[in-house]
C-alpha positions in Angstrom: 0.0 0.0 0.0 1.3 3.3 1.3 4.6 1.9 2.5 5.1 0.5 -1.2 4.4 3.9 -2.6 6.4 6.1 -0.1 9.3 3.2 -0.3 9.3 3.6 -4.6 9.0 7.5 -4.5 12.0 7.5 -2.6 14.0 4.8 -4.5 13.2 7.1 -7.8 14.8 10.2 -5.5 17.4 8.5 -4.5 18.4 7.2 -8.0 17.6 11.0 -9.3 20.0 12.2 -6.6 23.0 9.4 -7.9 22.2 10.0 -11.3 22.6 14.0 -10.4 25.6 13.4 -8.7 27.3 10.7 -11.6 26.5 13.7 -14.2 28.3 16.1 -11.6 31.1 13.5 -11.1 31.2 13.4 -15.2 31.5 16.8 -15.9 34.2 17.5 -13.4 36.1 14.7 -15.1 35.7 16.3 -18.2 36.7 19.6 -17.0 39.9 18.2 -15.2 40.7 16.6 -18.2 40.3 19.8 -20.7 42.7 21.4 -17.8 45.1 18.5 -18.3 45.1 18.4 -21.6 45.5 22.7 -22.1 48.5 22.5 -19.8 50.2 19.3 -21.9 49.8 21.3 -24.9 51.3 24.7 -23.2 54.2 22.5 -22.2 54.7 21.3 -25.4 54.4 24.4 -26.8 57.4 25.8 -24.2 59.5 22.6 -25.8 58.9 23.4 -29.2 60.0 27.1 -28.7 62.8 26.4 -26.9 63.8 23.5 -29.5 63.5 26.0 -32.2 65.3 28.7 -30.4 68.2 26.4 -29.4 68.5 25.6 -33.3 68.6 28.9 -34.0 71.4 29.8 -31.9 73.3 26.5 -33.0 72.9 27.6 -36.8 73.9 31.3 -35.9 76.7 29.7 -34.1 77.8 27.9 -37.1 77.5 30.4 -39.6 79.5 32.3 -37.8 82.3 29.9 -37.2 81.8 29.5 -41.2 82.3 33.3 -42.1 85.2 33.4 -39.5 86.9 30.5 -41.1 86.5 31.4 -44.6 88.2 34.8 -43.8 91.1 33.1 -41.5 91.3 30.9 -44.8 91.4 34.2 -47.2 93.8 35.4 -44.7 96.2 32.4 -44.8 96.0 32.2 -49.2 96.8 35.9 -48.8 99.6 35.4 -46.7 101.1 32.3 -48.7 101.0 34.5 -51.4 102.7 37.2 -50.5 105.4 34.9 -49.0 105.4 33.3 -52.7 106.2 36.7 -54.3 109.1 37.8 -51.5 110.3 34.6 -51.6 110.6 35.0 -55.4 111.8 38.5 -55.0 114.9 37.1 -52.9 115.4 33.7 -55.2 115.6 36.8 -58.2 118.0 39.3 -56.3 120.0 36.1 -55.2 120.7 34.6 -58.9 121.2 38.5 -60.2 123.9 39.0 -57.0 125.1 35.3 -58.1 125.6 36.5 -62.0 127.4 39.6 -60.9 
C-alpha cells in the first residue's frame, strides 16, 4: 500500500539524486581533463620554442664559425702568397747577386 508507494517515491529520488551526482562527477572529469590536456599542450608548446630557439642559436653559431673560417682561410691564401712573391723576390735578387 502506502509503504510500497512512499518506499518507490524514494527509491526514484534516491536514484535521481545518484544520477545527479554521476552527471556532476562526469562533468568534473571532463573539465579536469580539458585542464590536463591545455596544460600538456602549453608544455609542449614551451618545448617546441625552446627547440627551435636552441636551433637557431646553434645555426647562428655555425654560420659564424663558417664566415670566420672562410676569412682566416682568405687570410692564410693571402699570406702564402705574398710569402710566394718575396720569396721570389729574394730567389731573383740572389741569382742577379750570383751573376754579378
Amino acid at each position: 500500500g502506502k509503504l510500497n508507494v512512499e518506499l518507490d517515491k524514494f527509491r526514484e529520488k534516491c536514484e535521481k539524486d545518484q544520477k545527479e551526482i554521476e552527471d556532476l562527477l562526469d562533468l568534473k572529469k571532463r573539465v579536469e581533463r580539458r585542464e590536463l590536456e591545455e596544460q600538456r599542450n602549453a608544455h609542449i608548446f614551451k618545448l617546441e620554442k625552446r627547440h627551435r630557439e636552441a636551433c637557431e642559436q646553434t645555426k647562428s653559431h655555425y654560420e659564424e664559425m663558417y664566415t670566420e673560417n672562410s676569412t682566416t682561410s682568405r687570410q692564410l691564401q693571402d699570406d702564402n702568397n705574398r710569402l710566394a712573391q718575396v720569396e721570389l723576390h729574394h730567389l731573383t735578387f740572389i741569382k742577379g747577386l750570383e751573376d754579378e
